[in-house]
Every structure is written in structure tokens, then in C-alpha cells.
ZADO-1210 file (C-alpha; in nm, 4 decimals, padded with zeros to 6 digits):
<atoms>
<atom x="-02.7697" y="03.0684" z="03.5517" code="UNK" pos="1"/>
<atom x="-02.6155" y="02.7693" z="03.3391" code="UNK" pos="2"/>
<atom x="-02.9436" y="02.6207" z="03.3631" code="UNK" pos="3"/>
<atom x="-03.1536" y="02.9338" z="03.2560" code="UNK" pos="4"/>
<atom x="-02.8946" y="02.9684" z="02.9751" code="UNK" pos="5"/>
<atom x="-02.9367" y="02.6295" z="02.8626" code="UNK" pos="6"/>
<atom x="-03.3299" y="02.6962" z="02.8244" code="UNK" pos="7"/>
<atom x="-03.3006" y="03.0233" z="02.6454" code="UNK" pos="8"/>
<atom x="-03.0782" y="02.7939" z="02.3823" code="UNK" pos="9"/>
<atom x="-03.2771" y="02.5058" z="02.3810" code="UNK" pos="10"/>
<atom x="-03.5997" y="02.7899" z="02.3257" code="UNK" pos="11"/>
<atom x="-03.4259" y="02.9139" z="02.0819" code="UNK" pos="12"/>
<atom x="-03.3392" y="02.5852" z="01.8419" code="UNK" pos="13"/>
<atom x="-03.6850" y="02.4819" z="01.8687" code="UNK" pos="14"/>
<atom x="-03.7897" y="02.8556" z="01.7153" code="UNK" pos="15"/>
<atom x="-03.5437" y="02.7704" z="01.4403" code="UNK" pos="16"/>
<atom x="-03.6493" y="02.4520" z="01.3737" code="UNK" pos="17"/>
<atom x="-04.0544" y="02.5262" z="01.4021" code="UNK" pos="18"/>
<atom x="-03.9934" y="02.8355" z="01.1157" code="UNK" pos="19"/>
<atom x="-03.9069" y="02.5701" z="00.8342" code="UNK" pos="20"/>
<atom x="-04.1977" y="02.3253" z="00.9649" code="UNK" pos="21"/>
<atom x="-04.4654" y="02.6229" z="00.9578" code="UNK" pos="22"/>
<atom x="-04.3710" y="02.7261" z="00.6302" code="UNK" pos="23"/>
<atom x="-04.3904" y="02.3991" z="00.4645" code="UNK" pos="24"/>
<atom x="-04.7258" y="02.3844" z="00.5882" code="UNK" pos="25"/>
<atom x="-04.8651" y="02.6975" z="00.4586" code="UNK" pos="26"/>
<atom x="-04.6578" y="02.5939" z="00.1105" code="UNK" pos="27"/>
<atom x="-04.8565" y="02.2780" z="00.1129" code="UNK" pos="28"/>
<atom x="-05.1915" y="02.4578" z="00.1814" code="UNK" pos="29"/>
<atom x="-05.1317" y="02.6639" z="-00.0570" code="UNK" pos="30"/>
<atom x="-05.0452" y="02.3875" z="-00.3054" code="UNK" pos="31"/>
<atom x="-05.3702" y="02.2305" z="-00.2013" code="UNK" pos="32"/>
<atom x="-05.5935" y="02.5916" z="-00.2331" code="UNK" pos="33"/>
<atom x="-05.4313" y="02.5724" z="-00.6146" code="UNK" pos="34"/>
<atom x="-05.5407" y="02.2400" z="-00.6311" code="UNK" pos="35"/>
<atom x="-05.8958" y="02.2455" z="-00.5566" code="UNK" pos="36"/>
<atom x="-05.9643" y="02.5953" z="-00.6553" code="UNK" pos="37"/>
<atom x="-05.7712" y="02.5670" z="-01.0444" code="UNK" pos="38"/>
<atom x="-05.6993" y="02.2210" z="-01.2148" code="UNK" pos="39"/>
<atom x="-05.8965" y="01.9202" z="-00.9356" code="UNK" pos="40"/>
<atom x="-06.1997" y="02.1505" z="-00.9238" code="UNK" pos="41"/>
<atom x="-06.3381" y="01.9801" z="-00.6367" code="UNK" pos="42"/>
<atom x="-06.6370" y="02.2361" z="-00.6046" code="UNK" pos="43"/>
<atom x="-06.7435" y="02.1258" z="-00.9388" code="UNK" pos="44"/>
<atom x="-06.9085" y="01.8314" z="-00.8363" code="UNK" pos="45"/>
<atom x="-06.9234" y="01.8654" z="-00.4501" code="UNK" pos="46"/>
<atom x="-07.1219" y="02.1965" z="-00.4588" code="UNK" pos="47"/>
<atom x="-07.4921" y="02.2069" z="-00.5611" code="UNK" pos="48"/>
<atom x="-07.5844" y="02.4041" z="-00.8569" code="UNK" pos="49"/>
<atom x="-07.8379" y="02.6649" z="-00.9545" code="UNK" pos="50"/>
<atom x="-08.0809" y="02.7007" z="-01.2644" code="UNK" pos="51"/>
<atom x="-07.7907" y="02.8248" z="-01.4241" code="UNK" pos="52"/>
<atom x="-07.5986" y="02.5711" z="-01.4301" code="UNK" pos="53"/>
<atom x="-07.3537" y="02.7051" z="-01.2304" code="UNK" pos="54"/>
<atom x="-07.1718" y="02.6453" z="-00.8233" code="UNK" pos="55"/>
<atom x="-07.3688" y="02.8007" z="-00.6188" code="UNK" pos="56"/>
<atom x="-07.1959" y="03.0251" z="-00.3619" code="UNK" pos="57"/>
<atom x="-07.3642" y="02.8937" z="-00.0805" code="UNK" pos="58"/>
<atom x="-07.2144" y="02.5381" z="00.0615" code="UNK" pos="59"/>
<atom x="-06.9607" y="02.5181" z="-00.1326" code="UNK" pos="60"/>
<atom x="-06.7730" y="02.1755" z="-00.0703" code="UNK" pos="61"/>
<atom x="-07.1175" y="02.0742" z="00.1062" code="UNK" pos="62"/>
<atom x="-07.2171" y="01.8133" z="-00.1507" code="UNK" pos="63"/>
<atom x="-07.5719" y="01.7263" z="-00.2016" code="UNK" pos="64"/>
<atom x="-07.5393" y="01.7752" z="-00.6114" code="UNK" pos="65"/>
<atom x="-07.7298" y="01.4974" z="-00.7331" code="UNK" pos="66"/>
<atom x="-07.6191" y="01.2296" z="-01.0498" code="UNK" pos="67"/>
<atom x="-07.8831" y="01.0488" z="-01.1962" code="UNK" pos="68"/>
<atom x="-07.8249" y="00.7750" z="-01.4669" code="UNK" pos="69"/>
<atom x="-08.1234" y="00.5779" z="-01.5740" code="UNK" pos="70"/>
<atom x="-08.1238" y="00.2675" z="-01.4522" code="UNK" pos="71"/>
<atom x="-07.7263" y="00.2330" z="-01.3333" code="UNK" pos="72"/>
<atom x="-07.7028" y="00.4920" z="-01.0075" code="UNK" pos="73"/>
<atom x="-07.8290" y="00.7908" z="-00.8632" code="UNK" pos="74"/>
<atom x="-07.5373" y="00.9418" z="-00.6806" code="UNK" pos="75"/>
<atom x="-07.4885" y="01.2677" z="-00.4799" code="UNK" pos="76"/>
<atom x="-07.1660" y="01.4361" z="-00.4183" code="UNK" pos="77"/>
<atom x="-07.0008" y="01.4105" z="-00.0525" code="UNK" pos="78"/>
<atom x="-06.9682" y="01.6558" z="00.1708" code="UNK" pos="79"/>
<atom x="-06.6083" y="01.7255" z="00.2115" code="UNK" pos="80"/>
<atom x="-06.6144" y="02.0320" z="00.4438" code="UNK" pos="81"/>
<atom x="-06.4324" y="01.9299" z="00.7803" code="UNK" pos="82"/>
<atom x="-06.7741" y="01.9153" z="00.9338" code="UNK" pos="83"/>
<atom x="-06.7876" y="01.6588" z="01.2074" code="UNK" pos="84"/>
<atom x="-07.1216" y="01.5034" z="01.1881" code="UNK" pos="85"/>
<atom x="-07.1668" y="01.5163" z="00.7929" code="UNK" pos="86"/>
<atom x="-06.8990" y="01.6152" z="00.6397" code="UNK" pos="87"/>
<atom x="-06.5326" y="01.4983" z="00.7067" code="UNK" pos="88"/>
<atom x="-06.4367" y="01.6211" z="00.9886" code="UNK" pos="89"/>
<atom x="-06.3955" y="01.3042" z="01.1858" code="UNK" pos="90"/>
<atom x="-06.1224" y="01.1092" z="00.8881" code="UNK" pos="91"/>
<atom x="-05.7709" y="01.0837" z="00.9421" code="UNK" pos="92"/>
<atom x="-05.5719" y="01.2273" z="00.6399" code="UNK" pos="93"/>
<atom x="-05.4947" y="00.8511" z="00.4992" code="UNK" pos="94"/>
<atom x="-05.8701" y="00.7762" z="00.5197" code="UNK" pos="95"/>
<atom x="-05.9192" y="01.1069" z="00.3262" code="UNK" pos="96"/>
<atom x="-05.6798" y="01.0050" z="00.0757" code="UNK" pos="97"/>
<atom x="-05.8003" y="00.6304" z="00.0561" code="UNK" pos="98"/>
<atom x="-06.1429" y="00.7952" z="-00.0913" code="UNK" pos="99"/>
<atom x="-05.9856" y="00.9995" z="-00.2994" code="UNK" pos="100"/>
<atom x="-05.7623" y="00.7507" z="-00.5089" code="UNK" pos="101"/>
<atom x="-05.8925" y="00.4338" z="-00.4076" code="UNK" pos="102"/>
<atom x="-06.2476" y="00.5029" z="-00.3965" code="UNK" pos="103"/>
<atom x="-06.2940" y="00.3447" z="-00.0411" code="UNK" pos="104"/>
<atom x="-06.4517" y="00.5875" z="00.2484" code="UNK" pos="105"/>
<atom x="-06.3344" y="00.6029" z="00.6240" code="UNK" pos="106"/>
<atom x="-06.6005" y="00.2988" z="00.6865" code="UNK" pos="107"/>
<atom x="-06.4643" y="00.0766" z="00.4430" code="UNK" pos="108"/>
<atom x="-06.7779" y="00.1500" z="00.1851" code="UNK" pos="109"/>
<atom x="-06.6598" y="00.0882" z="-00.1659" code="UNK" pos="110"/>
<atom x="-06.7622" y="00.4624" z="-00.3217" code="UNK" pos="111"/>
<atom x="-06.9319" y="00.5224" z="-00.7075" code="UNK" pos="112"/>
<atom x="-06.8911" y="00.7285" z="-00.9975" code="UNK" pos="113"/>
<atom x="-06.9187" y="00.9662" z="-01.1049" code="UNK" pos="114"/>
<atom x="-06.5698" y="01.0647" z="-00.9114" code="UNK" pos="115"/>
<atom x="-06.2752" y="00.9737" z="-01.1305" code="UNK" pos="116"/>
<atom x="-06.1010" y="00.7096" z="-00.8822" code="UNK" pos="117"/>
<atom x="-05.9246" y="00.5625" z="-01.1616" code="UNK" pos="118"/>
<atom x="-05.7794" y="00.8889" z="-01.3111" code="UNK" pos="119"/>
<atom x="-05.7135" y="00.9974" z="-00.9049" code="UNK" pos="120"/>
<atom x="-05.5434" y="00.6928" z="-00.8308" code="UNK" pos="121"/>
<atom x="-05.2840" y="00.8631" z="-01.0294" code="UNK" pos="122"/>
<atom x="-05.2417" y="01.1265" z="-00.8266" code="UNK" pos="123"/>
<atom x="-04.9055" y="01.2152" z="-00.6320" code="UNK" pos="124"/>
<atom x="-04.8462" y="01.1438" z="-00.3088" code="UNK" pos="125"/>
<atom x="-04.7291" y="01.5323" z="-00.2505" code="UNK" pos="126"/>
<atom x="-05.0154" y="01.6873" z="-00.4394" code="UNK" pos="127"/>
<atom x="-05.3326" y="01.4558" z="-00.2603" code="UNK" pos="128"/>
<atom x="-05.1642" y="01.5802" z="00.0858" code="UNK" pos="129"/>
<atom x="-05.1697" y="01.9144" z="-00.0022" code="UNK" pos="130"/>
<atom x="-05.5711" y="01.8385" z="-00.1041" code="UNK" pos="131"/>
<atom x="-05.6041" y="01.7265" z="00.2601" code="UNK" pos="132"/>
<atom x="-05.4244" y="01.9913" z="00.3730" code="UNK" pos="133"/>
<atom x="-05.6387" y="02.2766" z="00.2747" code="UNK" pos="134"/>
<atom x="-05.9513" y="02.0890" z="00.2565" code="UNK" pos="135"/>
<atom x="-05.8638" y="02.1037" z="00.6390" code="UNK" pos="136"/>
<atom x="-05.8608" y="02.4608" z="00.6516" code="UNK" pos="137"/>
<atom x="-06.2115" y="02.5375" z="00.4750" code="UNK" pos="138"/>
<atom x="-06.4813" y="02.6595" z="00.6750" code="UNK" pos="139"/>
<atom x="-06.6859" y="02.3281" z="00.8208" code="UNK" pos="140"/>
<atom x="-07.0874" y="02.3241" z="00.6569" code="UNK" pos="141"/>
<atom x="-07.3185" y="02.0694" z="00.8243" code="UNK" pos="142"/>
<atom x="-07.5242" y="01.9316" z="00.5351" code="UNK" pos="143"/>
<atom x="-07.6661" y="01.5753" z="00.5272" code="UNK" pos="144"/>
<atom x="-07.6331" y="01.4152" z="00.1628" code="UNK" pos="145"/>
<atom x="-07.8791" y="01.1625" z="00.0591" code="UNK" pos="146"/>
<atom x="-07.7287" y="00.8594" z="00.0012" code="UNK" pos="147"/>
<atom x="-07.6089" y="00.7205" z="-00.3173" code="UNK" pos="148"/>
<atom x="-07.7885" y="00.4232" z="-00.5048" code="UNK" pos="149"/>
<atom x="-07.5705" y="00.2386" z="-00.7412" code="UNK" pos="150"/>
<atom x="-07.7369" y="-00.0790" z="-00.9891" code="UNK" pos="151"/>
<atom x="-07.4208" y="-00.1171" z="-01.0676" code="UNK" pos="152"/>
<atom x="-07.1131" y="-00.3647" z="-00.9506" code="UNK" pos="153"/>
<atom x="-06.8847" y="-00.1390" z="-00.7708" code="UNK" pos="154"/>
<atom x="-06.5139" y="-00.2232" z="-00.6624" code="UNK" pos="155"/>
<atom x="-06.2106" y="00.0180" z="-00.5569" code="UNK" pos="156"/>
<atom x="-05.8961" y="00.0973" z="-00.7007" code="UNK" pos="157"/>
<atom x="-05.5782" y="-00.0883" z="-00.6157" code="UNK" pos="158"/>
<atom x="-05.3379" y="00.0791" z="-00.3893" code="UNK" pos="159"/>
<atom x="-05.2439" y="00.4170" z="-00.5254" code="UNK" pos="160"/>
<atom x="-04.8782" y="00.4160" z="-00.5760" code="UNK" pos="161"/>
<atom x="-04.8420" y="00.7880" z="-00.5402" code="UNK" pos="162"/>
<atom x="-04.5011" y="00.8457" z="-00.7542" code="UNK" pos="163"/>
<atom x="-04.3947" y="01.1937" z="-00.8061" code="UNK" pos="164"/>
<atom x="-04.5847" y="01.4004" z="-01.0900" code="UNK" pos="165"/>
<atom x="-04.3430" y="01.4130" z="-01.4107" code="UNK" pos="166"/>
<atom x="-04.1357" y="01.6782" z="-01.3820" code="UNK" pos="167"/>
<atom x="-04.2493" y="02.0544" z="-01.4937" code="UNK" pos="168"/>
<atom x="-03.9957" y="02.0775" z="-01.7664" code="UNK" pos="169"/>
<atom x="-04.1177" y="01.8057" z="-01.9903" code="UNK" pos="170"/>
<atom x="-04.4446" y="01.9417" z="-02.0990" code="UNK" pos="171"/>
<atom x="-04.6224" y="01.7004" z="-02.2465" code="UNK" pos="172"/>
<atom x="-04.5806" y="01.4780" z="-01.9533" code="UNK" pos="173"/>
<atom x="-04.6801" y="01.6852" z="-01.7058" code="UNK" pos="174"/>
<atom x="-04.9931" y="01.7783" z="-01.9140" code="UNK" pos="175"/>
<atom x="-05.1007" y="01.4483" z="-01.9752" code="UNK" pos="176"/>
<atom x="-05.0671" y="01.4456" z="-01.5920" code="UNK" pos="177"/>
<atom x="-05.2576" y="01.7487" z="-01.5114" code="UNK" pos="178"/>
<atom x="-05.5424" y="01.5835" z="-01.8049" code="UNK" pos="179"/>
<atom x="-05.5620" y="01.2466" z="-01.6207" code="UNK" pos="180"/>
<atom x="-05.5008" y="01.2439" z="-01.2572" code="UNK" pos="181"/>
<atom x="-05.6053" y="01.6115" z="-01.1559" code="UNK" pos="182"/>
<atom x="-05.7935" y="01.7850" z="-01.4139" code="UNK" pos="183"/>
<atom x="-05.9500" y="01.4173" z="-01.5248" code="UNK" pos="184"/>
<atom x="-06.0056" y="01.5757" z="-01.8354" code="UNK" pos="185"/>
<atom x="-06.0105" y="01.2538" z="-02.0429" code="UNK" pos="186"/>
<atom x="-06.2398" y="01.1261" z="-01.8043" code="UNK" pos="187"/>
<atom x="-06.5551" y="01.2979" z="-01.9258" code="UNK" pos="188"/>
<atom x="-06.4257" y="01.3597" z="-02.3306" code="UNK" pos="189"/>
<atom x="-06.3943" y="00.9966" z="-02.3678" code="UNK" pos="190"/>
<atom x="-06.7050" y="00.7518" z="-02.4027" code="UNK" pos="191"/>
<atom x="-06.6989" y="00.5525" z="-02.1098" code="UNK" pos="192"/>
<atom x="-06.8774" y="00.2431" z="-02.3353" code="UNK" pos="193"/>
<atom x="-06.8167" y="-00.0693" z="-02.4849" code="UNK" pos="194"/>
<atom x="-06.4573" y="-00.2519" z="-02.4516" code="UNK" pos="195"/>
<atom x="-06.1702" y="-00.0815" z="-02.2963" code="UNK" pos="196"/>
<atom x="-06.0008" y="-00.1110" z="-02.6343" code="UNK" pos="197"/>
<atom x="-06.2301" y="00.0942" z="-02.7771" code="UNK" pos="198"/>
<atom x="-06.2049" y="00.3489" z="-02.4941" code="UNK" pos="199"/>
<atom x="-05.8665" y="00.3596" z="-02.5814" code="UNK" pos="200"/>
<atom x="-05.9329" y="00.4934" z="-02.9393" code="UNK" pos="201"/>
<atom x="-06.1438" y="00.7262" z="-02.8495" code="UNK" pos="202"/>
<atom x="-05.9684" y="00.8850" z="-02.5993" code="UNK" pos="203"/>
<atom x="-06.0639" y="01.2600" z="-02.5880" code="UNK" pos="204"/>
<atom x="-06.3064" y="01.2139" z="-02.8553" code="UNK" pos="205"/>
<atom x="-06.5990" y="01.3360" z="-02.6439" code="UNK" pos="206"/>
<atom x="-06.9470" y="01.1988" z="-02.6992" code="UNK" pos="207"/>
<atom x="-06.9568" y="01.0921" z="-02.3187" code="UNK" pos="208"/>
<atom x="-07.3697" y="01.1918" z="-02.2116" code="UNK" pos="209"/>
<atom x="-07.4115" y="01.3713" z="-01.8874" code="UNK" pos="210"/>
<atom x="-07.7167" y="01.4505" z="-01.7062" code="UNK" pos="211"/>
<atom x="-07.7483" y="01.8443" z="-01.6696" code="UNK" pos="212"/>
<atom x="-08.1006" y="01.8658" z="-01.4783" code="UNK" pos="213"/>
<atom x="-08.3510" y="01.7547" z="-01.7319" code="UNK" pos="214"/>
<atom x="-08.1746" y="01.7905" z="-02.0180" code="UNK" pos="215"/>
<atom x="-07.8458" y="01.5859" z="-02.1664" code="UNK" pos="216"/>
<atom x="-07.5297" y="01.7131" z="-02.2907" code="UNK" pos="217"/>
<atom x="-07.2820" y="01.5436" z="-02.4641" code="UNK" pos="218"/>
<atom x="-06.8708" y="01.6240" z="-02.4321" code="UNK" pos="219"/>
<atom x="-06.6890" y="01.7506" z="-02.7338" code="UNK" pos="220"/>
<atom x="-06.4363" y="01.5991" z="-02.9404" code="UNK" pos="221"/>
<atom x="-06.1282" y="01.7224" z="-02.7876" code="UNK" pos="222"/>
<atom x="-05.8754" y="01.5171" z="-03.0301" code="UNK" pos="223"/>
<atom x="-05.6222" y="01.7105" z="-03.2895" code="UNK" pos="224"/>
<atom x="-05.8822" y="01.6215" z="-03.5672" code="UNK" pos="225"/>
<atom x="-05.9168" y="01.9531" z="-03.7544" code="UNK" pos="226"/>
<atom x="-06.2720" y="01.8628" z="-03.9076" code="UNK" pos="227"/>
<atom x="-06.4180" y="01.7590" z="-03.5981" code="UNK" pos="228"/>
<atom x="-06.1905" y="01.8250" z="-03.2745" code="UNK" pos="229"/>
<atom x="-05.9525" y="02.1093" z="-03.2109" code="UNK" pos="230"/>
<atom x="-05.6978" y="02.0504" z="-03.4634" code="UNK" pos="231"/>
<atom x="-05.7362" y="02.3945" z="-03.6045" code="UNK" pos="232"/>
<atom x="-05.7797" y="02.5836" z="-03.2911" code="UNK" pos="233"/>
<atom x="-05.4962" y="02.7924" z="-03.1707" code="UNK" pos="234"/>
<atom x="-05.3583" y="02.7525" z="-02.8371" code="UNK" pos="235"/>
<atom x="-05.5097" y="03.0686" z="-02.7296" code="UNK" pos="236"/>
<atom x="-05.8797" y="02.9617" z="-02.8764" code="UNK" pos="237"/>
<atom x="-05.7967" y="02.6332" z="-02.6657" code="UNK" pos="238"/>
<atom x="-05.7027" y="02.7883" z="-02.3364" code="UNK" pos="239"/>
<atom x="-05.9934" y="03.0520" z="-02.3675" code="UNK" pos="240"/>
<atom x="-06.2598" y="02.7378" z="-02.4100" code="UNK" pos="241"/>
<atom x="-06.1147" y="02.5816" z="-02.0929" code="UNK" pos="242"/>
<atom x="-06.0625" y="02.8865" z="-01.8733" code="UNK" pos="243"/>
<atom x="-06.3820" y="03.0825" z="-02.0236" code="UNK" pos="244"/>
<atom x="-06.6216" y="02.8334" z="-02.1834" code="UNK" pos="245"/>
<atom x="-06.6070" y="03.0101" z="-02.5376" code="UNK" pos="246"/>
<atom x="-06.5347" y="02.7981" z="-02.8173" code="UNK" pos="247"/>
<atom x="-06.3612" y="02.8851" z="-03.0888" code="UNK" pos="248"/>
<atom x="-06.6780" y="03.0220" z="-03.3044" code="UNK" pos="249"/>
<atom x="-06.7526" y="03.2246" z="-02.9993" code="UNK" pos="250"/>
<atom x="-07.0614" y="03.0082" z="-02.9027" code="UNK" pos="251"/>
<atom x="-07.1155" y="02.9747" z="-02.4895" code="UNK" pos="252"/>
<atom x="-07.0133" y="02.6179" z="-02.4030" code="UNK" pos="253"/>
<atom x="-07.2066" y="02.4357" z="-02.1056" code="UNK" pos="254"/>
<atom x="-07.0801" y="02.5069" z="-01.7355" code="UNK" pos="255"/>
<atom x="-07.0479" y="02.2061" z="-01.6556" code="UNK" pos="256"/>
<atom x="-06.7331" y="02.2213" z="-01.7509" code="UNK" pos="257"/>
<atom x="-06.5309" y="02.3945" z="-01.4608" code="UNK" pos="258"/>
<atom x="-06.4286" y="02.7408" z="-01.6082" code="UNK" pos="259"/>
<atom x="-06.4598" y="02.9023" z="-01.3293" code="UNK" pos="260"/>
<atom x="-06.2205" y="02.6772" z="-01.1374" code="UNK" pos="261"/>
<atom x="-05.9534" y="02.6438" z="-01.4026" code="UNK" pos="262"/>
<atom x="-05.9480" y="03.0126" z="-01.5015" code="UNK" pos="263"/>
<atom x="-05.7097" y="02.9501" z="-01.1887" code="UNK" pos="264"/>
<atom x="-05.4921" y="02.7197" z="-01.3305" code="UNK" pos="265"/>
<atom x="-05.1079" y="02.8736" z="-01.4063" code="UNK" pos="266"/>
<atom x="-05.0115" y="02.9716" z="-01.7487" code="UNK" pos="267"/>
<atom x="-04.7254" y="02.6911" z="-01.7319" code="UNK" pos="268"/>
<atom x="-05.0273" y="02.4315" z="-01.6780" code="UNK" pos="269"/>
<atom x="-05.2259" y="02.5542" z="-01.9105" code="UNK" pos="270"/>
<atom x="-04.9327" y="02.5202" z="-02.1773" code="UNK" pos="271"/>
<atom x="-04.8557" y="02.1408" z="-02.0395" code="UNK" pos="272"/>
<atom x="-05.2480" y="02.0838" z="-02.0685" code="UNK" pos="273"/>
<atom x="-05.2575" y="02.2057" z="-02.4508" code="UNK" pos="274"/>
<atom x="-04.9243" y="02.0552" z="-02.5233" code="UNK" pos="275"/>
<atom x="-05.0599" y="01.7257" z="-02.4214" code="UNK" pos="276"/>
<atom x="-05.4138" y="01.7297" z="-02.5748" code="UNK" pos="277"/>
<atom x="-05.2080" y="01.8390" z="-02.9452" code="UNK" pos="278"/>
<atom x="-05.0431" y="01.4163" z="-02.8795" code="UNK" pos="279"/>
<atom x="-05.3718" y="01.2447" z="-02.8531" code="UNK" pos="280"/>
<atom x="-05.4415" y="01.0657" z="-03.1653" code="UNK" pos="281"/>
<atom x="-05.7301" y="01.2587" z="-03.3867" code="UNK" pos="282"/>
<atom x="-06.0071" y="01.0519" z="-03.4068" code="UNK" pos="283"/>
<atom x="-06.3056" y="01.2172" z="-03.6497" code="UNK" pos="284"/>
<atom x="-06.6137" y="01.2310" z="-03.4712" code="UNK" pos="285"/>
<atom x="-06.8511" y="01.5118" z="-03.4976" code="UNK" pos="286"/>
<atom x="-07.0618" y="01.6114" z="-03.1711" code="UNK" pos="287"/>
<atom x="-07.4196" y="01.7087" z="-03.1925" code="UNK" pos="288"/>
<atom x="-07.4806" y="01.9735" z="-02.9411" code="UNK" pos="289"/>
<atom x="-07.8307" y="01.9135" z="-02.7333" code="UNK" pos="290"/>
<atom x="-08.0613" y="02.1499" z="-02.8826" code="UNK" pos="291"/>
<atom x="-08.2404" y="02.2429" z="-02.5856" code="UNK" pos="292"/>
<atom x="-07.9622" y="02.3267" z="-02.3749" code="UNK" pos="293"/>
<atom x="-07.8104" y="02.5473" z="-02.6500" code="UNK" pos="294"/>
<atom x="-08.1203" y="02.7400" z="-02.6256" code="UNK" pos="295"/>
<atom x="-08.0855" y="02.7892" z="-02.2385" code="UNK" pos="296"/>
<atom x="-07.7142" y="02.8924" z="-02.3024" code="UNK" pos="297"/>
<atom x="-07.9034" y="03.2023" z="-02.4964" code="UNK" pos="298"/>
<atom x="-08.1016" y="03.2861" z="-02.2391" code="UNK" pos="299"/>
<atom x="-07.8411" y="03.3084" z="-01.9688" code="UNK" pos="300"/>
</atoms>
């Protein structure tokens, strides 16, 4: 009996103890579904896309979405399905992690743009584990991706430190968190030429060029300046470019931008996000829209 009893207890503590354990796991999955699926927009990049423009439905997370820049690389997106023989089924989490913010894959392969490694390396411990964590629970694709060609010197990123994310309550912090390492917005509205000093000045001024198919389009100034950025926009013009690709004049923007991933995003981020992009410094710099994709937008 005393030993039957001692079961039923022992049974019993590790019910109590599992409970806690499970649902910090399907908080961090659910962290990571947030993630992916609002401000990281993973299946941006690492889902092909149609004449539209936009994800297609089909393989999402598959990669295969081709890059092409002239005469520096011609990259295609992973697959990051949990696929054993093409995607990444086989990594460990750390390995997983190592390519996200250090740019290094599970064979020791130094990876290329046009993922943000820099901005990722950023990223908090907490929130790239709750990537891994869901990315874990998406349904496996088997699609080979052509491999990447880079004319380009390529090195990683130094050991991500992984601090916490700034806290919620101060705003501006968190945004400029939420606009560097997961929503990388300053990554593609900042032209990625010339010294790093003059990078720095023209942070969020747009003007970076971006191979859409056969045509070009160039990112918008997204600086306070009210002649040329979105210094006179309201916060509500702001949020509705980001979450539904209008701009303030009403005009379609290009889908390359990920509305239909950050139409997910919370309305505390989206506050942080516009409270941060109102601190960048204006810089005056008026974007010519491509022409021919302008025209397409029409049509669509």
C-alpha cells in the first residue's frame, strides 16, 4: 500500500509540475505564430510569389523566391519548413538561431542578403526561440531551392548577444526595436550605399532599389520630413500604409511590402512602431515611384 501511495503522489507532482511546462510552450508558440505571421514576416521573403506580386498560398515557408542583383548575387529564399531533406527539419534550435542572427547555416556556410542578419542579430533571446518554436510546428513542404550565387564578399555577424527587448512601456524604444530587429523596417527604407556614415543620415529615407520581377521599385522616404516623408501623415494614415498598403493620397503601394503579415501586428506595436519612426531625423528626399509598376498596381 505505502508503496502504491507513494506512486499515486509522486504521479501526481509530476502532473503539477508538467501543467506549467506545457503551457509555457504553447505561450512561446504562440509568441512565435505572432512573430512570423505579424511584425518578422518570415513568409515575405521565404514564400514564392505570383504575378501579383503577392505570397502565394501554396508553400508557404518553402522558399524558392528568387533575388537577383546585377552583377552582386542572385539569391533564393530558404526553405524553412521542418522538412527533413530540404527544408529544416534536421537543425537543432541553436543552429536555427545561428542563421537567423548570425547569418551562419547548420553547415557552417556563411549565408547572403538579402536577409537582414545585421538588424536580426538584434533580436532577443526570448523572441528568436519562440521563432523556432513555431516554425517547428508548421506543416513540413519538401521543396529544393536553387542555390544562391553571391559576387560579393560575404562574412557573418558576431555573436548575437540576445538581451531582453526594451520594455513595452517605453514606446519609442520598443518601436525602434520592433523597426530594427523584427520588422527590419529600416533595413529596406534606408540606401544600403556608399559609407556607413552616410547610411546613417539617411536612415529611413527610402530610395533603397529592389528587384520586383522585371521591373524596379524604389522604398519611400519614411523620415518625419513633411515635404517629402511622412511628417504630415497622421498616425492613422501611417498605420493604414503599413497594415493596408494605402498611402496617404489613397494610391495602392507595392506588396512587397508585407501588409498582409503586419495587418497582424497588435495595436500597442503598431503605436511603438509610429512612435519611433516620428524620432528619426527628417531628411528631404523625394521618391520617384517606377512608372511601370504604378501602372500594374492599376491593373490589379
Amino acid at each position: 500500500m505505502g508503496s502504491a501511495r507513494s506512486f499515486v503522489t509522486v504521479a501526481a507532482l509530476c502532473a503539477v509540475v508538467a501543467q506549467p511546462v506545457v503551457a509555457q510552450d504553447k505561450q512561446l508558440v504562440a509568441r512565435g505564430k505572432y512573430l512570423v505571421e505579424g511584425p518578422v514576416a518570415c513568409g515575405n521573403c521565404h514564400t514564392q510569389r505570383g504575378p501579383d506580386f503577392r505570397s502565394l498560398k501554396k508553400g508557404v515557408l518553402a522558399g524558392g523566391h528568387p533575388f537577383v542583383e546585377p552583377g552582386l548575387f542572385e539569391s533564393y529564399s530558404r526553405n524553412i519548413t521542418p522538412d527533413k531533406d530540404t527544408g529544416i527539419g534536421t537543425w537543432t534550435d541553436a543552429q536555427i538561431i545561428r542563421a537567423i542572427r548570425e547569418g551562419v547555416s547548420k553547415e557552417g556556410e556563411t549565408l547572403g542578403p538579402p536577409m537582414p542578419f545585421f538588424m536580426y542579430n538584434r533580436m532577443a533571446d526570448d523572441d528568436v526561440k519562440a521563432i523556432v518554436a513555431y516554425l517547428r510546428t508548421v506543416k513540413p513542404v519538401h521543396n529544393e531551392v536553387k542555390a544562391s550565387a553571391f559576387k560579393i564578399p560575404l562574412k557573418p555577424e558576431p555573436a548575437a548577444k540576445g538581451l531582453p527587448a526594451p520594455p513595452k512601456s517605453d514606446k519609442v524604444a520598443y518601436g525602434e526595436y520592433i523597426a530594427t530587429a523584427l520588422a527590419h523596417c529600416l533595413d529596406c527604407h534606408t540606401p544600403m550605399v556608399g559609407p556607413v556614415s552616410d547610411q546613417a543620415n539617411q536612415k529611413g529615407a527610402g530610395g533603397l532599389e529592389i528587384a520586383v520581377g522585371p521591373v524596379t521599385l524604389r522604398t519611400r522616404n519614411i523620415t518625419p520630413d513633411k515635404e517629402t516623408g511622412i511628417g504630415s501623415w497622421t498616425d492613422a494614415e501611417i498605420k493604414r500604409a503599413i497594415t493596408q498598403g494605402v498611402a496617404k493620397d489613397g494610391r495602392k503601394l507595392i506588396p512587397l511590402m508585407p501588409f498582409p503579415y503586419f495587418k497582424n501586428m497588435t495595436p500597442d506595436d503598431l503605436d511603438a512602431l509610429v512612435a519611433y519612426l516620428r524620432t528619426l531625423k527628417p531628411v528631404s528626399k523625394k521618391i520617384e515611384p517606377n512608372p511601370t509598376l504604378q501602372a500594374l498596381m492599376k491593373k490589379k
